[in-house]
C-alpha positions, 0 to 999 in steps of 0.5 A: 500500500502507498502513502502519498503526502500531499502539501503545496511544496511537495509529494512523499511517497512511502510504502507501507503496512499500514496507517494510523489516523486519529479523527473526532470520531476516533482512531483508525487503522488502514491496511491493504484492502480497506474500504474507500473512505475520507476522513478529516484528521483531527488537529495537531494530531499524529498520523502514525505508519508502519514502512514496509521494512517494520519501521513506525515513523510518524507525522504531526499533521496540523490539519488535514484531509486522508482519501483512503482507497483499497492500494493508497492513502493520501494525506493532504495538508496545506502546509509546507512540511516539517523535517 
């Protein structure tokens, strides 16, 4: 599965097993295969992934927007960035 993070500088792309993302609604943890949904993250908030390789990194978002398919998620975020 794919992470994009969109921001207005630029695009990452990760591979990955799987997200979490935290809303007003609760946590949520996208895998491979996930019914296609969007949510609205709740802010200054941090969006927690698994790399492929076993490795959990994490990204304070702000605000942002996640549109989850069954292969890729994608984070989008009006802010440049951090790191």
């Amino acid at each position: 599965m794919e992470l994009h993070i969109i921001s207005p500088e630029q695009t990452v792309i990760h591979s990955v097993a799987w997200v979490e993302a935290k809303t007003i609604a609760g946590s949520f943890v996208i895998q491979p295969g996930h019914a296609p949904t969007i949510l609205l993250l709740s802010a200054d908030k941090e969006l927690v992934f698994c790399l492929i390789n076993g490795k959990q990194e994490s990204l304070l978002v702000p605000r942002g927007i996640l549109d989850i398919s069954r292969t890729t998620v994608t984070l989008i975020i009006n802010q440049p960035l951090e790191g």
